[in-house]
DOPA-280531 format. One record per atom (N, C-alpha, C): residue number from 0; atom name; x, y, z. Coordinates in steps of 0.001 Angstrom, whole numbers, always signed. Example, Ala and Ser with C-alpha at 12.3 -4.5 7.8 and 13.67 -1.06 7.14 Angstrom:
<sites>
SITE    k   a        x        y        z
SITE    0   N   +13190    -5690    +7800
SITE    0  CA   +12300    -4500    +7800
SITE    0   C   +13200    -3300    +7800
SITE    1   N   +12850    -2250    +7080
SITE    1  CA   +13670    -1060    +7140
SITE    1   C   +12900      +30    +7870
</sites>
This chain:
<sites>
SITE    k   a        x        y        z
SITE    0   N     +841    -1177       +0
SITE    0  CA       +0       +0       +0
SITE    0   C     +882    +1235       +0
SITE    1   N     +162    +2281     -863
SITE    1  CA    +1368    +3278     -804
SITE    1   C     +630    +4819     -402
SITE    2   N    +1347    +5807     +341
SITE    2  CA     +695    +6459    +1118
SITE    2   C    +1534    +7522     +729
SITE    3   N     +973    +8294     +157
SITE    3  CA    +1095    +9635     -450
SITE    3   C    +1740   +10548     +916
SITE    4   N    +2902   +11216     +533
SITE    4  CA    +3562   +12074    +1260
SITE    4   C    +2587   +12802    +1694
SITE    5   N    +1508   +13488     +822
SITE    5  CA     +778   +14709    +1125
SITE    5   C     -207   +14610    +2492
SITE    6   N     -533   +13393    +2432
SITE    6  CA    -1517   +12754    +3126
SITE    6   C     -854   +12502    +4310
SITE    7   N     +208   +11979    +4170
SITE    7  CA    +1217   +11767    +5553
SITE    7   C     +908   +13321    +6193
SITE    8   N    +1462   +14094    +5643
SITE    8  CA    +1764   +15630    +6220
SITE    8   C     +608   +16016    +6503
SITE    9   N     -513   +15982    +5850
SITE    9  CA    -1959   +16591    +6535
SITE    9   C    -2317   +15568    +7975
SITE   10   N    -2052   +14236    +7964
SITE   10  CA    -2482   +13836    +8954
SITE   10   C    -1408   +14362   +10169
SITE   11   N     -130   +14457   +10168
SITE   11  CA     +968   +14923   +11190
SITE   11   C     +264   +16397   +11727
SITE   12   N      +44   +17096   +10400
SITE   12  CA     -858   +18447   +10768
SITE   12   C    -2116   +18977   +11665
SITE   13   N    -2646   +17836   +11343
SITE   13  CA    -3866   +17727   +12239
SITE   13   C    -3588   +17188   +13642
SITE   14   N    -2247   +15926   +13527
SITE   14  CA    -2246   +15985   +15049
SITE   14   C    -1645   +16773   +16155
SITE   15   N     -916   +17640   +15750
SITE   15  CA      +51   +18563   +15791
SITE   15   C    -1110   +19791   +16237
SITE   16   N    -2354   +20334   +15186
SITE   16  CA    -2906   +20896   +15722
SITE   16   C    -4027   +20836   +17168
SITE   17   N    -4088   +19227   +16786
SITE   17  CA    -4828   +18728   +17747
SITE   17   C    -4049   +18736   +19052
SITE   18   N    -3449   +18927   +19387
SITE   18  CA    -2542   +18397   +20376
SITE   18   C    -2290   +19863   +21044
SITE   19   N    -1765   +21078   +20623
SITE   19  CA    -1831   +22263   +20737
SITE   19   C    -2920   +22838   +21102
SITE   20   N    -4282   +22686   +20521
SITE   20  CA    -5595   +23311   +20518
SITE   20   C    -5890   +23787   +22043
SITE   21   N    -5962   +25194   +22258
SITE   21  CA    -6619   +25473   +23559
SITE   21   C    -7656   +26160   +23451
SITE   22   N    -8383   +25942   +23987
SITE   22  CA   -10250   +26568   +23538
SITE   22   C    -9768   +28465   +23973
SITE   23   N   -10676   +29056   +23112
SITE   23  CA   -10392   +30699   +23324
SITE   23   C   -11156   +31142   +24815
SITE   24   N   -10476   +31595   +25121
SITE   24  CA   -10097   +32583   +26811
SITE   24   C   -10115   +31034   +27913
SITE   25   N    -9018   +30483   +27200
SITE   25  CA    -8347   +29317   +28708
SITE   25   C    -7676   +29352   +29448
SITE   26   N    -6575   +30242   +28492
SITE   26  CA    -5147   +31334   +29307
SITE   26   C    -5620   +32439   +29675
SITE   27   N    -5340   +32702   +30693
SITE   27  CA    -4836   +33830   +31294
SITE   27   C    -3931   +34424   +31427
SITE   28   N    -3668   +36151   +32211
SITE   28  CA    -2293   +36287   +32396
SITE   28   C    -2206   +36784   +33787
SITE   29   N    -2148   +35818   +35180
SITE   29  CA    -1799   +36351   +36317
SITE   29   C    -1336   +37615   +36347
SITE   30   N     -359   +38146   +35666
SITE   30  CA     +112   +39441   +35860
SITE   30   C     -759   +40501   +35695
SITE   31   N    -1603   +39596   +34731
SITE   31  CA    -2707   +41471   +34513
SITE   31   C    -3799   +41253   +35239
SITE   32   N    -4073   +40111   +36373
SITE   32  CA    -5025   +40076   +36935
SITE   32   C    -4450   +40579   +38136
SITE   33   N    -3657   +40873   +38713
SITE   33  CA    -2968   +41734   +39371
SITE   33   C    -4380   +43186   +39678
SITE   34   N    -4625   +43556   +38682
SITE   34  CA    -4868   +44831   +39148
SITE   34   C    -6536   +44612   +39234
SITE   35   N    -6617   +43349   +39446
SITE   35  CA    -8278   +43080   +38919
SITE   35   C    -9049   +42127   +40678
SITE   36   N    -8139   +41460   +40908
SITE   36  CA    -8117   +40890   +42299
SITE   36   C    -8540   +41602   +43855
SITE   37   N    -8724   +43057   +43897
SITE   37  CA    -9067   +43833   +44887
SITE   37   C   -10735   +43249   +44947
SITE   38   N   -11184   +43168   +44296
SITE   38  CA   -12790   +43076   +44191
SITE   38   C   -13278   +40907   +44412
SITE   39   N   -11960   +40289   +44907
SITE   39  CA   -12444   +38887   +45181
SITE   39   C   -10898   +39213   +46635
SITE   40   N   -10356   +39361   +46910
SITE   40  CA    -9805   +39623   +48331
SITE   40   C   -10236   +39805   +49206
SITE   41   N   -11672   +40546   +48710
SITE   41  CA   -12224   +41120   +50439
SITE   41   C   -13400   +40309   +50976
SITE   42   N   -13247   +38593   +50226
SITE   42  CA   -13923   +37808   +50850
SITE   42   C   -13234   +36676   +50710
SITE   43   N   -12600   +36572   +49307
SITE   43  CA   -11790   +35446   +49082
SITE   43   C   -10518   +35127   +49964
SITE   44   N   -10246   +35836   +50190
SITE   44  CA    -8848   +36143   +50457
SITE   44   C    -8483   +36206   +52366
SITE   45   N    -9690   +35941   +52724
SITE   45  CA    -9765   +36279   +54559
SITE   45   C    -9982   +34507   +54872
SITE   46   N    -9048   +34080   +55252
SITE   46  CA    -9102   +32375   +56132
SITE   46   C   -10581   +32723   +56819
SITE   47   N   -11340   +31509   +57037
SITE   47  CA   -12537   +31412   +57461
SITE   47   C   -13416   +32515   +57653
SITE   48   N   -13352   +33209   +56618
SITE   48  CA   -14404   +34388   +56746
SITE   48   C   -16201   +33901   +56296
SITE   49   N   -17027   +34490   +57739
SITE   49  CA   -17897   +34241   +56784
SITE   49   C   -19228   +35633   +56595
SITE   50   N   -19682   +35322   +55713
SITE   50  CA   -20618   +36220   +55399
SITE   50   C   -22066   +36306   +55719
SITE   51   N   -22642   +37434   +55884
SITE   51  CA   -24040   +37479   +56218
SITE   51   C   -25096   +37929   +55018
SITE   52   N   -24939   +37809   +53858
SITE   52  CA   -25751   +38177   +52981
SITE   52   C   -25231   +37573   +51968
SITE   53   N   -26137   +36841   +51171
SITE   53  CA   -27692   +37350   +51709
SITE   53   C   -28295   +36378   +52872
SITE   54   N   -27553   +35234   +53296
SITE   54  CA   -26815   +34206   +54308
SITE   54   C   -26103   +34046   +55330
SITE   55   N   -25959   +33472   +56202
SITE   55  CA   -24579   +33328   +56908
SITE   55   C   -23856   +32160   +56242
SITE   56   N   -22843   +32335   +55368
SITE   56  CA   -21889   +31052   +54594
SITE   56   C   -20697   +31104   +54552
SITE   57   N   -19825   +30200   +55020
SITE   57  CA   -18263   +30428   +54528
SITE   57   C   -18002   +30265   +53447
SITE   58   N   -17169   +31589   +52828
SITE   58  CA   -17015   +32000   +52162
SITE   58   C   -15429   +30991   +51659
SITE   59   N   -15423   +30243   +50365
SITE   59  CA   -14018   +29198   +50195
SITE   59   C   -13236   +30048   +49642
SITE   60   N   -12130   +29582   +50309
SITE   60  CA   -10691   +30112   +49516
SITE   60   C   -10301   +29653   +48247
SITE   61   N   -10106   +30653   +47625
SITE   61  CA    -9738   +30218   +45963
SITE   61   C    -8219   +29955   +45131
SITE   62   N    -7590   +30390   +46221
SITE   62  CA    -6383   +30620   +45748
SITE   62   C    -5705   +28541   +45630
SITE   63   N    -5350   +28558   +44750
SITE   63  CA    -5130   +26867   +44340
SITE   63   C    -6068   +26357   +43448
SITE   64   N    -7566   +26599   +43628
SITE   64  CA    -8087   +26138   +42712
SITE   64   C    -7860   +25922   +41465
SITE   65   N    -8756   +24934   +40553
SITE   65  CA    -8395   +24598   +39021
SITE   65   C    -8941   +26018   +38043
SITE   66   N    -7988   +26791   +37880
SITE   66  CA    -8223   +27433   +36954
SITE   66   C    -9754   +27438   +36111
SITE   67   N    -9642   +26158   +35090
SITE   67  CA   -10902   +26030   +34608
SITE   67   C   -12621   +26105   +35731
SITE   68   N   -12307   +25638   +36484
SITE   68  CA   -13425   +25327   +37495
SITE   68   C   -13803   +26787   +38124
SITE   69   N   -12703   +28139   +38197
SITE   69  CA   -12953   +29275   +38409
SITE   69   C   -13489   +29788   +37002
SITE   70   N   -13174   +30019   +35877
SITE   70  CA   -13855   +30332   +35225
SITE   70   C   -15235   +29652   +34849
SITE   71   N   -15181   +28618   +35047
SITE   71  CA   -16941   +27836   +34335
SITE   71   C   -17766   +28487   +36088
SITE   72   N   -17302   +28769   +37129
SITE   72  CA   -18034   +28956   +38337
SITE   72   C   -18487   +30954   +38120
SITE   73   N   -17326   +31106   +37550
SITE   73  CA   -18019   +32669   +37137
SITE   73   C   -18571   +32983   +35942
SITE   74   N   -18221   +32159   +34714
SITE   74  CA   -19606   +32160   +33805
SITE   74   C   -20630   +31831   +34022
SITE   75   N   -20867   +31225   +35104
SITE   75  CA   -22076   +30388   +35547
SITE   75   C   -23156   +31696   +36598
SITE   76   N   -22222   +32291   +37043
SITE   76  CA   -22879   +33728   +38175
SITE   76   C   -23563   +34411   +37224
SITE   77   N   -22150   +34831   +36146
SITE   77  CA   -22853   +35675   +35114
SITE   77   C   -23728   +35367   +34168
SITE   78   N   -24106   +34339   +33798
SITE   78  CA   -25475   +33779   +32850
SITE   78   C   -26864   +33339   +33701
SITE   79   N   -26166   +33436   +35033
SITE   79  CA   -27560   +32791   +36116
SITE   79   C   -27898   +31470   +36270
SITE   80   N   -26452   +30973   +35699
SITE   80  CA   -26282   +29334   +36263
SITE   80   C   -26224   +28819   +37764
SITE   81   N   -25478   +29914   +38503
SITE   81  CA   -25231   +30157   +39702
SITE   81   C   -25907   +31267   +40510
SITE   82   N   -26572   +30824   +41560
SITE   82  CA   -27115   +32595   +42109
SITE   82   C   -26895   +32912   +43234
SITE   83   N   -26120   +34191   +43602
SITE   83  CA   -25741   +34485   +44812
SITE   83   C   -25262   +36362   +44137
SITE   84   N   -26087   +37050   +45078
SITE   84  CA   -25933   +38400   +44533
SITE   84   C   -24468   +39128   +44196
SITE   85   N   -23887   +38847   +45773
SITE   85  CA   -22638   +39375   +44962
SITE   85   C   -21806   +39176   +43893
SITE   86   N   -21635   +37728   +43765
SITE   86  CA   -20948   +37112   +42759
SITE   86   C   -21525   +37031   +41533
SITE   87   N   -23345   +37228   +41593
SITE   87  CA   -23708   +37320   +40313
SITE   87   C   -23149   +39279   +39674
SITE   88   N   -23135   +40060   +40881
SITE   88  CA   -22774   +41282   +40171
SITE   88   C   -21596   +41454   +39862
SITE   89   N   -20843   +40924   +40372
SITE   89  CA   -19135   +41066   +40029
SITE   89   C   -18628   +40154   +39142
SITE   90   N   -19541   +39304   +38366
SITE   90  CA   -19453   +37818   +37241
SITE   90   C   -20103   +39277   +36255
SITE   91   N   -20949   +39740   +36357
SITE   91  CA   -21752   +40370   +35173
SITE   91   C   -20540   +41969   +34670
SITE   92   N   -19891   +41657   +35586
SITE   92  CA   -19043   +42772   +35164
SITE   92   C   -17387   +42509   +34302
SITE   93   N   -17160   +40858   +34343
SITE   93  CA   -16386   +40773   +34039
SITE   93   C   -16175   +40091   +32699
SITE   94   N   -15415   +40457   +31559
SITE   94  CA   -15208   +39808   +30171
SITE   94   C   -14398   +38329   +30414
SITE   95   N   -14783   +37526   +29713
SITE   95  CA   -14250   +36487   +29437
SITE   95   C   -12370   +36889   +29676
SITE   96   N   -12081   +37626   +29404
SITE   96  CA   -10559   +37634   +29587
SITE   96   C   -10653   +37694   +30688
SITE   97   N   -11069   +38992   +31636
SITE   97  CA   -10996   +39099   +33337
SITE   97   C   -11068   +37263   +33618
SITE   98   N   -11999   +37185   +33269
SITE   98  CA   -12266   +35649   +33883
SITE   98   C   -10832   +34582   +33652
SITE   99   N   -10559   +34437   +32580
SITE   99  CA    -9230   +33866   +32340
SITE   99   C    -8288   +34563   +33169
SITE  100   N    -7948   +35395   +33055
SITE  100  CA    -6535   +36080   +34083
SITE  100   C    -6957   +35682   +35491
SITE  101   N    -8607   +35838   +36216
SITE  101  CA    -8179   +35693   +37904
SITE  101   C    -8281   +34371   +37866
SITE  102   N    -8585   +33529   +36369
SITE  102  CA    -7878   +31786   +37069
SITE  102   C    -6397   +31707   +36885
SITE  103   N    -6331   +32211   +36192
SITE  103  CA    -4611   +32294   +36237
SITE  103   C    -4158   +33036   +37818
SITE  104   N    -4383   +33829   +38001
SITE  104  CA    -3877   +34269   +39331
SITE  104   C    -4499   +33731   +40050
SITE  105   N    -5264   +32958   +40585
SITE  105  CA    -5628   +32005   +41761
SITE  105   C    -5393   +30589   +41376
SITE  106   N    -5430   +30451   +40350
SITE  106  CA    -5049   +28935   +40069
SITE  106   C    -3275   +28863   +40219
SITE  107   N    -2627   +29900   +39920
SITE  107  CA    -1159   +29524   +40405
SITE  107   C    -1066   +30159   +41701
SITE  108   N    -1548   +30276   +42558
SITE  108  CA    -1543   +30760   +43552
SITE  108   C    -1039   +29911   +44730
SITE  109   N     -881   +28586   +44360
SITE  109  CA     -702   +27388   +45780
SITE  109   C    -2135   +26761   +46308
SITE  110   N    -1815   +25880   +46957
SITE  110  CA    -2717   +25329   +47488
SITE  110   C    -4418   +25619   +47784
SITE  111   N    -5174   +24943   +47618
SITE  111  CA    -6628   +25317   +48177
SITE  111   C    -7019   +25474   +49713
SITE  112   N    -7308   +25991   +50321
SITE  112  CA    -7824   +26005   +51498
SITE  112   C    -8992   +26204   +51672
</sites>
């Protein structure tokens, strides 16, 4: 059986792309979420803090978490997959990039607590 160079190279191509492929806004850039993080610190960011509204709930630490699992948890605020006021107003404010960068900066952040 004889197997055409061309065909060789489109299939190497495809796996090559396949293999690379990262769905659009997966990366982030910790560094530019830097200036975006003041507005999840002042609940995220306090060891066993908990909150009274619209509840009394402890509030989880994010820093370690899976990247992906922070963004699908704040697309989810912002489409009304998820409902909880604050987080639905501070999800509705943020672009798909914001969202990628604070998993990048909490997802390399260390450990979950």
């Amino acid at each position: 059986m004889r197997v055409s160079l061309k065909l060789v190279a489109a299939v190497i191509a495809a796996c090559v792309g396949l293999a690379v492929y990262v769905p659009a806004g997966a990366l982030g850039s910790a560094e530019a979420a830097k200036s975006k993080v003041s507005m999840c610190m002042g609940c995220h960011g306090i060891p066993y803090y908990q909150t009274a509204y619209p509840e009394v709930y402890r509030v989880p630490m994010i820093a370690g978490q899976s990247p992906s699992y922070i963004v699908k948890a704040l697309q989810a605020y912002k489409d009304g997959g998820r409902n909880h006021p604050s987080m639905t107003g501070i999800a509705r404010g943020l672009s798909e990039a914001d969202m990628a960068d604070l998993a990048a900066y909490y997802g390399n952040a260390g450990s979950a607590k």
